[in-house]
C-alpha positions in Angstrom: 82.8 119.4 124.1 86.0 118.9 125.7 89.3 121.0 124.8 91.3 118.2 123.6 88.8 117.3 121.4 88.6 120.6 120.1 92.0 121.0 119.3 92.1 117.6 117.9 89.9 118.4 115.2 91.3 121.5 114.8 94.9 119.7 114.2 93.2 117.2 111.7 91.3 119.9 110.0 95.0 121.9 109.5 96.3 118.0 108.5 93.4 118.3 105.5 94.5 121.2 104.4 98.2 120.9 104.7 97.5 117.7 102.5 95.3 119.2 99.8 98.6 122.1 99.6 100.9 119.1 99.2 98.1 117.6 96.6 97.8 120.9 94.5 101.9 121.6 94.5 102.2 118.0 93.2 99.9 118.4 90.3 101.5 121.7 89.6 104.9 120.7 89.8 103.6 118.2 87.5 101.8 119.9 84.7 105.3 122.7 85.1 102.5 125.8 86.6 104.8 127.5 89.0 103.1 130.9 90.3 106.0 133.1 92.3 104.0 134.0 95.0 102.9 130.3 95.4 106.2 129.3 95.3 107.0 131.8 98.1 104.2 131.0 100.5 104.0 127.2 100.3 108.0 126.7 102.1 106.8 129.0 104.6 103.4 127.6 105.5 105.5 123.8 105.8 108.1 125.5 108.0 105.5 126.7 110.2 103.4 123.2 110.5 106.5 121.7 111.4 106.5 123.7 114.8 102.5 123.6 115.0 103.1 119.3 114.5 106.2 120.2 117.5 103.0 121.7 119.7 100.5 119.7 119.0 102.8 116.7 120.4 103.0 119.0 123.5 99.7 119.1 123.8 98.5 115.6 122.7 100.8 114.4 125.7 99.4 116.9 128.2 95.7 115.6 127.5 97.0 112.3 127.4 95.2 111.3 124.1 95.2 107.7 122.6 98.3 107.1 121.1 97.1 107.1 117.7 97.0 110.4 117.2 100.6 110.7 117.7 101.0 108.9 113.9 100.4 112.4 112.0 103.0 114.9 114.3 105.7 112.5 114.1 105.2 111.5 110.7 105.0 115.3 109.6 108.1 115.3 111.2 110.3 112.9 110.4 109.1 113.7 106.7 110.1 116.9 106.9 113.6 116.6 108.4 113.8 113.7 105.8 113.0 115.8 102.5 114.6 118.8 104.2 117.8 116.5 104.4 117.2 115.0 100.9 116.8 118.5 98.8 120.0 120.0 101.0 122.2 116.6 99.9 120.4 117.0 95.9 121.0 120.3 95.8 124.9 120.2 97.1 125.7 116.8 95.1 123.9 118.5 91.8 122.2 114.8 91.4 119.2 115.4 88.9 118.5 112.2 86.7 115.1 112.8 84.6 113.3 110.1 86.5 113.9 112.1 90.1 111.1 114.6 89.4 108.1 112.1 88.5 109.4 110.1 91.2 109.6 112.8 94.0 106.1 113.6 92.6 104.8 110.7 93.0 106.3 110.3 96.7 104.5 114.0 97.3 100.8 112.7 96.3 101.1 109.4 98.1 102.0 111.1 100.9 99.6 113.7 100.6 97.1 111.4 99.7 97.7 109.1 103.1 98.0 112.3 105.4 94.2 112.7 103.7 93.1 109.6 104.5 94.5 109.2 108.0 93.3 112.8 109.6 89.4 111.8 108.0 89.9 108.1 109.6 90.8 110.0 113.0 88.3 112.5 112.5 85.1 110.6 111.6 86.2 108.2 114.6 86.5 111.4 117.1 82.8 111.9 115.6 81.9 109.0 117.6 84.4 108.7 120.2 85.0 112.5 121.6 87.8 110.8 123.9 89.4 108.9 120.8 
């Protein structure tokens, strides 16, 4: 088994994961449940999967895998500079109508959910294709 490959399903294993978080803190935020120390760890572990999704571009382009795989980093990404930028400008503006909650919710699960979806596509084809 190859190194790429290795890390690969390493990255899409950490993209399950990162999705079932985002899952869980949308069905929490949801139902109102919000533990402290949850509330304290999750932030952190997104901050840090923003420079492991940073990495793993580094490394996806050094063993020059398909360019599929590049859809989950840059996605990560670009979502997380985009609800970074969207909280700051809620937060400053004090914008809060009562629909904004359900609806950032619901953009949370769908995007959890696809993040799902997409790492077991990639990783149950890697099953059969090693070099993807």
């Amino acid at each position: 088994m190859n190194s790429e490959y290795v890390f690969l399903r390493t990255y899409l294993y950490a993209v399950m994961s990162i999705a079932l978080l985002g899952l869980t803190d949308a069905v929490l935020h949801f139902l109102k449940i919000t533990p402290i120390l949850y509330v304290k760890i999750v932030p952190l572990v997104l901050f840090l999967f923003f420079f492991f999704n940073i990495f793993s571009i580094a490394i996806f382009r050094r063993r020059q895998v398909r360019k599929i795989v590049y859809v989950l980093p840059f996605y990560h990404l670009l979502s997380y500079i985009l609800f970074l930028s969207l909280g700051l400008y809620l937060t400053v503006t004090g914008f809060n109508p009562s629909w904004l909650g359900f609806a950032l919710i619901g953009i949370q699960a769908a995007s959890s959910l696809f993040e799902l979806g997409f790492s077991m596509y990639l990783l149950m084809k890697s099953e059969f294709s090693p070099a993807l």
